[in-house]
N, C-alpha and C positions, 0 to 999 in steps of 0.2 A: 588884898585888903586884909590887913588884922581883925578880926570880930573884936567885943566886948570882953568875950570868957577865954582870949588870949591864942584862938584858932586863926588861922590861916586860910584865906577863903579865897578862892577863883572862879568865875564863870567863865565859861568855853559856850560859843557860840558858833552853830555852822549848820551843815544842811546834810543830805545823804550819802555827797560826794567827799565828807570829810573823815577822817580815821584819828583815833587817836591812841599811842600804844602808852601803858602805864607800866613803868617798869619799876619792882619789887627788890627792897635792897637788904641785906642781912640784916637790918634789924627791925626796918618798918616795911609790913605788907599793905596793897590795896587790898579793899573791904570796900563792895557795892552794899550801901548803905540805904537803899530806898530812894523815892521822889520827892520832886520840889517842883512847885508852882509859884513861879515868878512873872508877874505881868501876862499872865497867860500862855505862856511858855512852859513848855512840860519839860523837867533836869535829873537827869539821872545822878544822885549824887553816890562820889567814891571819897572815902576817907582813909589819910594813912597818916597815923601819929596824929599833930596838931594841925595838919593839912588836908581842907575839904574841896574837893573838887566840884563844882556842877557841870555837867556834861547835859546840852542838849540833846532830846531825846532821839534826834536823825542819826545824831553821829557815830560810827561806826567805835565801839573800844575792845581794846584785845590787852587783860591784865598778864603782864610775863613776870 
């Protein structure tokens, strides 16, 4: 989903059993950016450059 102010946005939905690896590239790093509350959903968001992640709060992230 493009936002309004020209970001890049994904919600990642899953449960405890899920992982997900953020991988880090020479010029844009992940940055754990704080939470978000969506419909009652608790998201951990990551941003890197003009791309924001929300990651629910079960799922397992490992930034490389």
């Amino acid at each position: 989903m493009v936002m309004a102010d020209g970001k890049n946005q994904l919600v990642i939905n899953g449960d405890g059993s899920n992982a997900l690896q953020l991988l880090d590239t020479q010029s844009e790093s992940w940055m754990e950016a704080g939470e978000a509350e969506i419909g009652g959903v608790i998201y951990h968001t990551y941003i890197a450059g003009a791309t924001e992640l929300l990651v629910e709060q079960n799922i397992h992230v490992t930034v490389m």
